[in-house]
C-alpha distance (Angstrom), angle and dihedral (degrees) to the residues before:
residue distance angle dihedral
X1 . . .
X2 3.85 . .
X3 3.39 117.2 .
X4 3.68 131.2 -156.6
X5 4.31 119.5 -143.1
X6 3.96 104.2 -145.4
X7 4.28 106.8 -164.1
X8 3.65 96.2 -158.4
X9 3.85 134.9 149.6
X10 3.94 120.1 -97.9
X11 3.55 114.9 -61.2
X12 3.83 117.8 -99.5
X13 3.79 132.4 129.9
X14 3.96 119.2 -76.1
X15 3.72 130.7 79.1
X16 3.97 97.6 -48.4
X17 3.66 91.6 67.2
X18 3.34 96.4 39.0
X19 3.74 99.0 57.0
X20 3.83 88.4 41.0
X21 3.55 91.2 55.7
X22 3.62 94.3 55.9
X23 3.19 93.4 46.7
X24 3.57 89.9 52.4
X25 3.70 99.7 56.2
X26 4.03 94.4 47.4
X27 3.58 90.8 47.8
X28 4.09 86.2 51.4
X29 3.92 83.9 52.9
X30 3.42 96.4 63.7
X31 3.63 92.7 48.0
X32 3.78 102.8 -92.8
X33 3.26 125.3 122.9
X34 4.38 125.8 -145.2
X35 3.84 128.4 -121.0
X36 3.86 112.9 -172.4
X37 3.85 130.4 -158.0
X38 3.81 131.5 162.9
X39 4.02 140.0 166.9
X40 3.43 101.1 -76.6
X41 3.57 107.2 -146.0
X42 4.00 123.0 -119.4
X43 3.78 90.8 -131.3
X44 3.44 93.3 67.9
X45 3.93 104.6 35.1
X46 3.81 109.9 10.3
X47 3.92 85.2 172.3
X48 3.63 93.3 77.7
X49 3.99 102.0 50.6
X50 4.04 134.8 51.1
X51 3.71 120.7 -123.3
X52 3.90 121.2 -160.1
X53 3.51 81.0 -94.4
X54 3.53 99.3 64.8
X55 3.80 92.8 45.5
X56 3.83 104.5 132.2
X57 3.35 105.7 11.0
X58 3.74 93.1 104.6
X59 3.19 102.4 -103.9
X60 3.81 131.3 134.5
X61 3.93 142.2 -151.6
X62 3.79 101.2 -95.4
X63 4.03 134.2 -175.7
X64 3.64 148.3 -150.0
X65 3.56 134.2 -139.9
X66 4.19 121.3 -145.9
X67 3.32 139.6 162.7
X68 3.98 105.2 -99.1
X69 3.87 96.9 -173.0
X70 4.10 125.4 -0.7
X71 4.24 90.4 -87.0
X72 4.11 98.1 26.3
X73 4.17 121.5 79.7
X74 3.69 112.9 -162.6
X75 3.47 142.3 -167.1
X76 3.26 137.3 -129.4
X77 3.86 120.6 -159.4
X78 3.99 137.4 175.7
X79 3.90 130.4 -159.4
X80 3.46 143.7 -133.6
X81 3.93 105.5 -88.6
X82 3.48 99.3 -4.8
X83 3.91 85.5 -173.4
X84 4.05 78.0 87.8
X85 3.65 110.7 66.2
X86 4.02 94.2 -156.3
X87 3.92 81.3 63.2
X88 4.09 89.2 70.3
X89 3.54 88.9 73.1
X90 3.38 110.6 46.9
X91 3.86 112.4 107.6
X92 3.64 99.1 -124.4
X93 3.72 115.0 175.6
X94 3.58 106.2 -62.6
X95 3.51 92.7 51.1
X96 3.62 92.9 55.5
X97 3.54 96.6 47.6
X98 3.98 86.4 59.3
X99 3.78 96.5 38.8
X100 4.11 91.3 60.2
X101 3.95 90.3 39.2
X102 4.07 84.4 63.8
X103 3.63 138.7 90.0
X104 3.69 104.6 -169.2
X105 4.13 116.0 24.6
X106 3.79 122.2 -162.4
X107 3.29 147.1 -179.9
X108 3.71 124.0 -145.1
X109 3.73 114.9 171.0
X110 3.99 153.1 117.6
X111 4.04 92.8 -102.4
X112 3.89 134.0 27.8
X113 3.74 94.3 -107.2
X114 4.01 99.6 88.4
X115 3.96 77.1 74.3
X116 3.31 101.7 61.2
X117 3.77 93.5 75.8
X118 3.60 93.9 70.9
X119 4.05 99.4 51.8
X120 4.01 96.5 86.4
X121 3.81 88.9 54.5
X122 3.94 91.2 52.3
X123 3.26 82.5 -143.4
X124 4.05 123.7 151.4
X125 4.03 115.3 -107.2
X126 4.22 138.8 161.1
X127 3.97 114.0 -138.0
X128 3.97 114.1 -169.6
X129 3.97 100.2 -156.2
X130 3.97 133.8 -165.3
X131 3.23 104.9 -166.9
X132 4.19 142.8 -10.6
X133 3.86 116.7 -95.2
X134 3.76 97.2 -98.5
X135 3.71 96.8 54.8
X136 3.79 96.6 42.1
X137 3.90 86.5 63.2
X138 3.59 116.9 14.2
X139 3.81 89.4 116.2
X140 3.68 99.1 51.1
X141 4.15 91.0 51.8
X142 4.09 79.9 61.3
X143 4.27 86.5 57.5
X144 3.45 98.8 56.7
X145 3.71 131.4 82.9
X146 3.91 130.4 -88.2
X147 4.16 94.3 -108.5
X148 4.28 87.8 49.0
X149 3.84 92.7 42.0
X150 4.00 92.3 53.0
X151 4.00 89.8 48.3
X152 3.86 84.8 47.5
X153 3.74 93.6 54.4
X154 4.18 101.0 35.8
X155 4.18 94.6 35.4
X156 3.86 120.2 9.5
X157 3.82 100.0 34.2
X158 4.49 91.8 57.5
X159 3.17 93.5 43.7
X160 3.66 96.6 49.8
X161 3.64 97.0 47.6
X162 3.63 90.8 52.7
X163 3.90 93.0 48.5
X164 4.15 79.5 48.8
X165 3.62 97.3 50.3
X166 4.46 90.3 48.2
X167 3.94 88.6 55.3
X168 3.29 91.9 49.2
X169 3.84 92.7 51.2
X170 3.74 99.7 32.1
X171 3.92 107.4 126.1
X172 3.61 97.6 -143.1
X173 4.14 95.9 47.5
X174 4.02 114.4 94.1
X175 3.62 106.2 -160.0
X176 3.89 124.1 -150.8
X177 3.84 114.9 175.5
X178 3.38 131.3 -164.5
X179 4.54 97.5 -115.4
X180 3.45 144.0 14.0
X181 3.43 85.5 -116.5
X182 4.04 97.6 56.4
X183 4.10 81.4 47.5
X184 3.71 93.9 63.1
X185 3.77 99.0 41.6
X186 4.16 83.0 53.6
X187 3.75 94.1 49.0
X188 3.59 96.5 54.6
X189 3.92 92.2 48.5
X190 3.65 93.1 52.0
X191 3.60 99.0 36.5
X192 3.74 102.4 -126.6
X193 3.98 142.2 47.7
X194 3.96 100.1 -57.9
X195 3.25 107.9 159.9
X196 3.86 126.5 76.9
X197 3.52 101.4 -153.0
X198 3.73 145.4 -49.1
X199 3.93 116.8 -89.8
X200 4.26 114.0 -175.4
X201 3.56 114.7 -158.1
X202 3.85 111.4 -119.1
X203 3.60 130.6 -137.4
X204 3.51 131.0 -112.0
X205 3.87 109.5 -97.9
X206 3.57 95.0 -158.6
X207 3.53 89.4 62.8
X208 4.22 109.4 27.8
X209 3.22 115.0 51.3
X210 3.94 136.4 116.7
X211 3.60 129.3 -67.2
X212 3.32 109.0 170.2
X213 3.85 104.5 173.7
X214 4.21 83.5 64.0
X215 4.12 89.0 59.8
X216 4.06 105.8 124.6
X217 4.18 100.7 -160.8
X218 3.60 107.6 -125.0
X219 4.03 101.3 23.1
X220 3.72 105.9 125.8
X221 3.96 124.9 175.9
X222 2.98 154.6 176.3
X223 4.19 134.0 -146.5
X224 3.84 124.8 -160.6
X225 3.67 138.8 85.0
X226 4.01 93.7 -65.2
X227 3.52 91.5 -178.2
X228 4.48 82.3 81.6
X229 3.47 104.5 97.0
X230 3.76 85.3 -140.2
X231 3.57 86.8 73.7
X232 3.70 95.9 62.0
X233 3.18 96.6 -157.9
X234 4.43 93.5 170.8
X235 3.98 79.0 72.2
X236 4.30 91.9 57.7
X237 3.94 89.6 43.2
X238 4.45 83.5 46.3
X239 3.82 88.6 57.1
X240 3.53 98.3 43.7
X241 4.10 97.9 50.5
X242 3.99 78.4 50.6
X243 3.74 86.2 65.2
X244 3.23 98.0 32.2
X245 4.18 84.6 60.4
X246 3.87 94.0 44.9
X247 3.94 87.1 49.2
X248 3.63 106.6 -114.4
X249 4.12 104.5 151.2
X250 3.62 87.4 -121.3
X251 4.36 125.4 178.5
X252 3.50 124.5 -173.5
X253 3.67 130.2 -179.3
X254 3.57 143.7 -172.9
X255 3.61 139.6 -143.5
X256 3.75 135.5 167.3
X257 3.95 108.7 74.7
X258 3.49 133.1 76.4
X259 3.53 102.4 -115.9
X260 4.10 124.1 8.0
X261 3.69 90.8 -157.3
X262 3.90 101.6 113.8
X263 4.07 88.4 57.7
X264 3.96 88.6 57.5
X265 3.89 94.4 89.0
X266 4.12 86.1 45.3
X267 3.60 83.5 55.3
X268 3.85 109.7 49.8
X269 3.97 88.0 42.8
X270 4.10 85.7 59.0
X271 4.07 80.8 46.5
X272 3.77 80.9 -125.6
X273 3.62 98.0 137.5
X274 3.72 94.1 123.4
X275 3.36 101.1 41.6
X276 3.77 106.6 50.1
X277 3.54 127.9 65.1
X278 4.26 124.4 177.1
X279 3.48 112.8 -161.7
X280 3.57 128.5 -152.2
X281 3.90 120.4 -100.3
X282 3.45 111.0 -58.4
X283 3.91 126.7 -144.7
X284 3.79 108.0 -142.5
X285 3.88 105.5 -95.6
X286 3.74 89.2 55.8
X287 3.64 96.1 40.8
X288 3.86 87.3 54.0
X289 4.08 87.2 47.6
X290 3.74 86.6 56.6
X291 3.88 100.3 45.0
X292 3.58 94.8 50.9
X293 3.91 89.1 70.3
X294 3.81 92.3 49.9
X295 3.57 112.2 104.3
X296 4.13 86.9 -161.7
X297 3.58 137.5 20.3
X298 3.85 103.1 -150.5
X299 3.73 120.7 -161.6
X300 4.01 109.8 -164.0
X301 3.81 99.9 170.4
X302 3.66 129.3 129.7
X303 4.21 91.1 -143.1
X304 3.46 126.2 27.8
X305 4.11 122.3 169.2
X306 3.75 80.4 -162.5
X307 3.82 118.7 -57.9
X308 4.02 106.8 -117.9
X309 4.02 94.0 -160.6
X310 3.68 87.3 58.0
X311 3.78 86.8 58.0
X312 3.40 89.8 48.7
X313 3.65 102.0 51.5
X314 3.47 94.0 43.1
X315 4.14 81.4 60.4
X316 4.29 80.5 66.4
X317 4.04 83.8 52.4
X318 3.69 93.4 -108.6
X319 3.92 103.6 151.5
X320 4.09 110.7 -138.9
X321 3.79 130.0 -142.2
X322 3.96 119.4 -158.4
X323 3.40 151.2 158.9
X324 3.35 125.5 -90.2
X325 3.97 92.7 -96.4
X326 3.54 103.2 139.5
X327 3.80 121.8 -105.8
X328 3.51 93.7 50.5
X329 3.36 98.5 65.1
X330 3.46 92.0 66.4
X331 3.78 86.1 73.7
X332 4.13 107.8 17.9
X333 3.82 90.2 82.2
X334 4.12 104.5 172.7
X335 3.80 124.4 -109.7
X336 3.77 78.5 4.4
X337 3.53 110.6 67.7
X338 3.73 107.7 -17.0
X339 3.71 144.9 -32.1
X340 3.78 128.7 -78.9
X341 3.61 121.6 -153.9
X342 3.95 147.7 164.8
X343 3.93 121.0 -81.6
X344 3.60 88.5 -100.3
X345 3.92 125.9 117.1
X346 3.73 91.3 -131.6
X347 3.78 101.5 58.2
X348 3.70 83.9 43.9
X349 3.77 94.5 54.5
X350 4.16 90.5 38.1
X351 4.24 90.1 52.2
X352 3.94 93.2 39.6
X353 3.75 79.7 59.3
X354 2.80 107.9 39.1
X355 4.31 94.1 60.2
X356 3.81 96.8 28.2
X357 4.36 88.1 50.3
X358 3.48 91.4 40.1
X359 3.80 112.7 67.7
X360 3.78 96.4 177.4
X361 3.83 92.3 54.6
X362 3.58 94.2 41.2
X363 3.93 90.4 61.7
X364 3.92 89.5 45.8
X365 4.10 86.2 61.7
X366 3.59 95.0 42.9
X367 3.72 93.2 56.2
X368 3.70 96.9 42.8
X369 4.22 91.5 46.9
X370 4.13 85.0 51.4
X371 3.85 84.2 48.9
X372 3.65 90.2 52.7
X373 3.68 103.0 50.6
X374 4.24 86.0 46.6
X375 3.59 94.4 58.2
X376 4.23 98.6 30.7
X377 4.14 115.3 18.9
X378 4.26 106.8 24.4
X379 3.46 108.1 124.6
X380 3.99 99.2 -111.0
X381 3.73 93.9 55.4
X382 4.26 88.3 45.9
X383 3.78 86.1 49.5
X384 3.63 99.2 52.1
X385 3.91 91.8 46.1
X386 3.71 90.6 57.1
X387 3.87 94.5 50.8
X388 2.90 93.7 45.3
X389 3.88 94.7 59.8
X390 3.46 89.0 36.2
X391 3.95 92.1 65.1
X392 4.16 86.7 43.6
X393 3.84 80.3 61.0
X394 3.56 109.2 31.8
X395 4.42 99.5 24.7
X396 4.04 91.6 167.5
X397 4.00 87.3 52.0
X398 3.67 107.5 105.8
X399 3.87 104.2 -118.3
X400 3.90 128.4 179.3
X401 3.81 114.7 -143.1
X402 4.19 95.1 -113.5
């Protein structure tokens, strides 16, 4: 049976996994079944890696196999000093052994590097990419501490760019990403067209679509892991105490982490208590229940690759407003499908308003976002776009037109 080698980052909920598990399921309906393996981070199983400390002692980067969803194996491999994060890419033994054992080999990931494992083996792959290295973790470089940020800057962030740039320029890579906007920022680091084309993951039909007799006026939202400080989600909870003090019966909630407790103190300082609620994490048929009440999905980050629950809840004709973040403004297209504004907690406040108090505009946006997804993110067109890339890659692979 042909077997396809997806390079992906550990599995966890967000947009990773979700385009991976699409992926997934239409490569299983043309017959080929899904292997995963990622990095697997020395936090979590310090077994499997060897830090500088470890060097000569004999022992070697191991791995473990486990069953990632009831039809999907994966595996889970460390690195040789994993203190250096270009080390997590290197394909060290067991990721050889896997990459040869393969027919197809992709990449599905938030930055190019998931590619780079498949360059010494020449052989051909497709990576779908969110976002280039930098922006993917430019705010986690400000966590760390002084002695990990200089080896960052002087060791880890060269070497990383240069691993970037060779994906980007390898001959046998096809690259998909995720927006026009990720496609541009790519091009200019490598200095040439490098991506193929853009590919958005469509929602589930079955599951997101509109209800509009659920629609609460005024319930705004937003879906994502909030906890990212891209997501700035201090500037949502700005703009709704600003309509909060102008009177405007204003509700927002929040979905996409496990817990919204850390926000609470955020919260009662805003004296928004009554008018915020975080719900737990959400699997996808209740996170479409809940989005088909919003009257807005609002996006307040400062970087964005895309922002896949957007997508999704404009599938429930639920218009969006955002900042000008990047890949949402490949779909946020104003007096069309939503409003764009500045990263400011005024023009968030004044565009909020200015759909959720005006009914007639609000229906405009709805029916141009449900446009959108028709003609860009249904699942027919997304399936057809991957095949089609898929026989650019793979041309003796047996293929049905979708």
């Amino acid at each position: 049976m042909t077997f396809a080698l997806i390079s992906t980052i550990q599995p966890s909920s967000g947009g990773v996994e979700a385009k991976t598990r699409w992926v997934v399921d239409e490569l299983a309906a043309l017959g080929i079944s899904s292997v995963l393996a990622w990095y697997e981070p020395w936090s979590c199983s310090p077994e499997l890696s060897v830090p500088l400390a470890q060097i000569g002692s004999g022992k070697r980067p191991g791995h473990r196999c486990l069953q990632v969803w009831p039809e999907v194996s994966g595996h889970a491999i460390g690195a040789w000093l994993p203190e250096l994060e270009f080390t997590h890419y290197q394909p060290i033994r067991p990721w050889r052994q896997l990459i040869a054992a393969a027919d197809l080999h992709i990449a599905i990931t938030g930055n190019p590097l998931c590619g780079h494992r498949f360059l010494a083996s020449g052989k051909p792959f497709l990576a779908w990419i969110g976002t280039p290295w930098h922006g993917d973790r430019v705010d986690r470089v400000k966590l760390f501490p002084w002695h990990r940020r200089l080896v960052d800057r002087w060791v880890n962030a060269p070497v990383l760019q240069s691993m970037e740039r060779r994906v980007l320029r390898a001959p046998q890579g096809r690259l998909l990403t995720i927006s026009h906007h990720t496609a541009r920022e790519l091009q200019i680091i490598s200095g040439r067209p490098a991506t193929a084309g853009v590919l958005y993951r469509p929602s589930d039909p079955a599951l997101f679509y509109p209800a509009p007799s659920r629609r609460v006026p005024w319930r705004i939202g937003f879906s994502g892991r909030y906890s990212d400080p891209r997501k700035q989600i201090h500037l949502l909870l700005n703009a709704v105490a600003l309509l909060v003090k102008q009177g405007h019966p204003v509700q927002l909630e929040l979905t996409g982490e496990a817990s919204g407790h850390f926000l609470q103190s955020a919260i009662a300082a805003r004296q928004l208590t009554n008018n915020v609620h975080c719900h737990a994490y959400l699997e996808p048929a209740e996170l479409a229940a809940v989005l088909q009440q919003w009257d807005l999905f609002v996006i307040p980050s400062h970087q964005e690759g895309l922002c896949i629950a957007a997508l999704e809840a404009m599938a429930c004709g639920v218009p969006v407003v955002s900042t000008r973040c990047g890949g949402p403004e490949d779909f946020v297209l104003p007096n069309r499908t939503g409003i764009l504004v500045a990263a400011e907690a005024g023009a968030l406040a004044m565009a909020i308003k200015a759909v959720c108090g005006v009914p007639g505009l609000r229906r405009q946006l709805a029916d141009g976002a449900l446009r959108w997804i028709h003609n860009h993110a249904d699942p027919a067109t997304a399936r057809r776009n991957l095949r089609s890339h898929l026989k650019a890659v793979y041309p003796k692979l047996e293929i049905a037109d979708a």
